[in-house]
N, C-alpha and C positions, 0 to 999 in steps of 0.2 A: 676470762679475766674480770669480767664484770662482774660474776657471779663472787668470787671473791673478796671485791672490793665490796659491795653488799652484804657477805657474811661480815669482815671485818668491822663496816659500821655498828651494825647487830650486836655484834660481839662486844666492842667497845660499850654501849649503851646498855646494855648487857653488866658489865663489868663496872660500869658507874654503877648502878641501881643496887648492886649485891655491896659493894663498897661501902653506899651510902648507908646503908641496911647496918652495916657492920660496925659504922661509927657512929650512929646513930645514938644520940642521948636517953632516949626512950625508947619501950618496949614498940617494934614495927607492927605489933598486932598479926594476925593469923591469915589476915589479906596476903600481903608480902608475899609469906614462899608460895602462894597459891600461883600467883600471878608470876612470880623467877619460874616455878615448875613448866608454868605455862610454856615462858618465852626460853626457855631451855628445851624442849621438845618441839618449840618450831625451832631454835637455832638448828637442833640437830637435824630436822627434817631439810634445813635447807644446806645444811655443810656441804663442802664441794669437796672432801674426799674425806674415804672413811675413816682416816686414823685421825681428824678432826673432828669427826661423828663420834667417834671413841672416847675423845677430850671432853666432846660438852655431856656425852653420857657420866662420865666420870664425875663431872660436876654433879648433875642429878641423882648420882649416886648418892654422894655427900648431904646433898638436899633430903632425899629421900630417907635419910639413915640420921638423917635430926642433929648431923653434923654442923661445926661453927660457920657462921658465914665468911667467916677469913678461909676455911677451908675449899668451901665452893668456891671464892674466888680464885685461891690459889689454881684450881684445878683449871679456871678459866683462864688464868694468868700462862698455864700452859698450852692450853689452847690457840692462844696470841703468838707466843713463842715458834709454836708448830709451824703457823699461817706464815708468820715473817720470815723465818729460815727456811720453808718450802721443802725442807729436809726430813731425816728419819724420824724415829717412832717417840712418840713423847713421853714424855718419866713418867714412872711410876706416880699414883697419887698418894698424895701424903698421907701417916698413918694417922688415926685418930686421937692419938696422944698426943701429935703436933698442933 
């Protein structure tokens, strides 16, 4: 349960950072996704089950593929969803046209 409540923090702060990134009036500079990449491959290293391992990859997918930062979010925003319902397999990520 711990472990949990610990990815959720992460995740949350997480999900500020990319947010803030997004609504951001000025260019975030090339620092930013350096550093979301970062903390997106330790969230994943610390996820506590794998189809939330599969959420934050999804994100870094997005990241990786020079997608919007509303789109990383999104995927993280799934990620959340997964964790609170404790339930099945989380949606699909959005297409890149979204």
């Amino acid at each position: 349960m711990k472990d949990r409540l610990e990815f959720r923090e992460r995740l949350n702060r997480l999900i500020g950072r990319v947010e803030a990134w997004s609504y951001a009036d000025s260019d975030a500079g090339a620092g930013l996704p350096v550093e979301v990449a970062r903390e997106l491959k330790a969230l994943a290293a610390a996820a506590p089950s794998r189809t939330l391992k599969q959420g934050v990859r999804r994100a870094q997918d997005a990241l990786d593929d020079g997608l919007s930062a509303e789109t990383v979010a999104g995927a993280l925003y799934g990620v959340r969803a997964e964790l609170e319902s404790g339930g099945g397999p989380l949606p699909p990520p959005p297409s890149p046209s979204e």
